[in-house]
C-alpha positions in Angstrom: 5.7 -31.5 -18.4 3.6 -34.5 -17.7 1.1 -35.5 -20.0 -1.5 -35.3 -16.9 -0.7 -32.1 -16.3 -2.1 -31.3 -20.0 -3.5 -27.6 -19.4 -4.7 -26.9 -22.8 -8.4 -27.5 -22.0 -8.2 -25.1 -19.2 -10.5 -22.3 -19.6 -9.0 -19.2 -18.5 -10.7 -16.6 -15.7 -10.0 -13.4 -14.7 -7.5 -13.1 -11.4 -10.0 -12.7 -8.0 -7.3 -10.5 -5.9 -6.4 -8.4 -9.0 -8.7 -5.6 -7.6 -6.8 -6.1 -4.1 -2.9 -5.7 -5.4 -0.5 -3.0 -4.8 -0.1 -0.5 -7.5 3.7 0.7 -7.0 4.0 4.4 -6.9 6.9 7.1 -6.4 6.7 9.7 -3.6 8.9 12.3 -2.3 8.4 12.1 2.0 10.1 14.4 4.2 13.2 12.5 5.8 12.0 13.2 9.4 8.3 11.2 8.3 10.5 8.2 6.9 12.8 8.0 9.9 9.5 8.1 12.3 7.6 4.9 10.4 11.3 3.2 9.7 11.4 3.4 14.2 7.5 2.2 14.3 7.9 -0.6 11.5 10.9 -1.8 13.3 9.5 -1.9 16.7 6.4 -3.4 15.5 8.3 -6.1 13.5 6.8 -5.3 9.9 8.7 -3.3 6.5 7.7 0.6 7.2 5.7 0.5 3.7 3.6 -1.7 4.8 3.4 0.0 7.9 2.5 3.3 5.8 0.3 1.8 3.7 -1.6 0.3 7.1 -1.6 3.8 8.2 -3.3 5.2 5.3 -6.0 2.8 4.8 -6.9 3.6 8.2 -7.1 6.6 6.9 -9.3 5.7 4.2 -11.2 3.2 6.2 -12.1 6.4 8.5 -12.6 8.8 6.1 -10.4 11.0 7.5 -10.0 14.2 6.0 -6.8 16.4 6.2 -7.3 20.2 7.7 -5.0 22.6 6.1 -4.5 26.0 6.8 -2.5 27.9 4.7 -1.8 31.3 5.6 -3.3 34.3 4.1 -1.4 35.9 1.3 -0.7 39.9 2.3 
């Protein structure tokens, strides 16, 4: 390294976008829901992660909440 380029009396700061980066996570998806964003990612030009993780920050973005009904036990 150049002697210019002397970076030793840099004063370190925290990363701005750490807050904003991907944490990578496992999940098991039905193969019919993978198939359906692998069609949309590919028509729309984008990997289908990305495309799920658009999806669900819509989600988040609308607060949607998910309605389950489970049925009764007899």
């Amino acid at each position: 390294m150049k002697a210019e380029y002397d970076l030793s009396n840099m004063k370190s700061r925290r990363n701005p976008y750490a807050s904003k980066l991907k944490k990578p996570v496992t999940m098991r998806l039905s193969e019919d829901v993978v198939v359906y964003f692998k069609d949309m990612a590919a028509n729309a030009g984008v990997p289908y992660q990305s495309l799920i993780n658009l999806y669900l920050r819509d989600c988040v973005t609308q607060h949607r909440q998910v309605q389950i009904a489970w049925p009764a036990k007899s």
